[in-house]
N, C-alpha and C positions, 0 to 999 in steps of 0.2 A: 261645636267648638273643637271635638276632638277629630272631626272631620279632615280639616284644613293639617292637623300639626301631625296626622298617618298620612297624609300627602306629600306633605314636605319633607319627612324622614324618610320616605321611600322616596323619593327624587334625587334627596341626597345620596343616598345609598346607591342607585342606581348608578349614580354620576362616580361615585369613589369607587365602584368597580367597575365602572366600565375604562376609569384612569386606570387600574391597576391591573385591567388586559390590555389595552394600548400600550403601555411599558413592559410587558412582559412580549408581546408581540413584536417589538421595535429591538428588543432586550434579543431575541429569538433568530432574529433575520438580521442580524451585525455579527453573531456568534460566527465564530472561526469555522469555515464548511470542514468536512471530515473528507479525507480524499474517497471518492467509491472504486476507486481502482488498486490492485495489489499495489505494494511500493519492490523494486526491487534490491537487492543486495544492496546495502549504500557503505557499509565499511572498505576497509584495504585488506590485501589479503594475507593470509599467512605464510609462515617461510615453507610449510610443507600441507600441500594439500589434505583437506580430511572430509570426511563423506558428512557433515552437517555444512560445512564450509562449501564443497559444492550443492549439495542441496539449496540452499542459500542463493550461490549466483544463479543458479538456474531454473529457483523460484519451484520448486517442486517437494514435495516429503524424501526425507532418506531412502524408505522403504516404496518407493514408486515404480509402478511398471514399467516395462521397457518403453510402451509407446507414449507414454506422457515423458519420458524423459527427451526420446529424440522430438517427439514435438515443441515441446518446453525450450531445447538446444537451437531450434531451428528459429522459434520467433525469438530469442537473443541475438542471434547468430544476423537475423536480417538487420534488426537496429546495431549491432557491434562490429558488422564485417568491415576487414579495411580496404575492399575496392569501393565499398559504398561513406569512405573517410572515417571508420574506425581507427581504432588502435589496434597493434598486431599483437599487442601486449595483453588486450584484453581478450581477444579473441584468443589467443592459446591458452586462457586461463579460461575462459568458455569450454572449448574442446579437452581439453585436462579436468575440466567439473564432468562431463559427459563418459569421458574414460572411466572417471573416477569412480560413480555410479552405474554405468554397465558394467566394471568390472573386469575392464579390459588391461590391466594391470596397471603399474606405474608408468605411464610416459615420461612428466614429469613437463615442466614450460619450458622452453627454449631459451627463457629472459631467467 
C-alpha cells in the first residue's frame, strides 16, 4: 500500500521541478543579453579637455602606454574619420583625446 503512494509523491515531485527548471530556463533565455563588447564614450563632451575625459573617448586607462594609446586612437580614428563620413567635430576631439594623453601639450579643437 505504501508502494503506490512513494510513487506518486515522487512523480509528483518530479513533475514540480522539472516545471520549475523549465521557467527558470525560459525565465533565463528572454533575460536582456549583456553586451560582450566594450561600450565607448557615450556622454558630450566637456568645455575643457581633461586626461579621464580622454581616456574615456579613446577607451584606454589614463595611465596607458604610448602604444595602446596610438593604437586605441587609430581604431576610433577609422570608425570617426570624416573622409569615411564622420564628423570633423568628432574627429578633432579624437585627436585632442590622443594629444591630451601623449602629452603633447594643449592643442585644443578647432570647434
Amino acid at each position: 500500500m505504501a508502494t503506490p503512494l512513494v510513487a506518486g509523491l515522487s512523480v509528483a515531485a518530479a513533475a514540480l521541478g522539472s516545471r520549475y527548471m523549465i521557467q527558470a530556463w525560459q525565465a533565463f533565455r528572454t533575460r536582456a543579453a549583456m553586451p560582450r563588447v566594450r561600450r565607448f564614450y557615450p556622454g558630450g563632451f566637456e568645455r575643457e579637455m581633461t586626461r579621464r575625459e580622454a581616456a574615456l573617448i579613446l577607451g584606454v586607462r589614463e595611465r596607458a602606454a604610448f602604444d595602446k594609446i596610438k593604437e586605441a586612437h587609430k581604431r576610433v580614428m577609422v570608425a570617426n574619420h570624416p573622409d569615411a563620413g564622420g564628423s570633423h567635430y568628432i574627429a578633432s576631439k579624437i585627436n585632442e583625446a590622443k594629444d591630451m594623453l601623449m602629452g603633447k601639450g594643449k592643442s585644443g579643437s578647432v570647434f
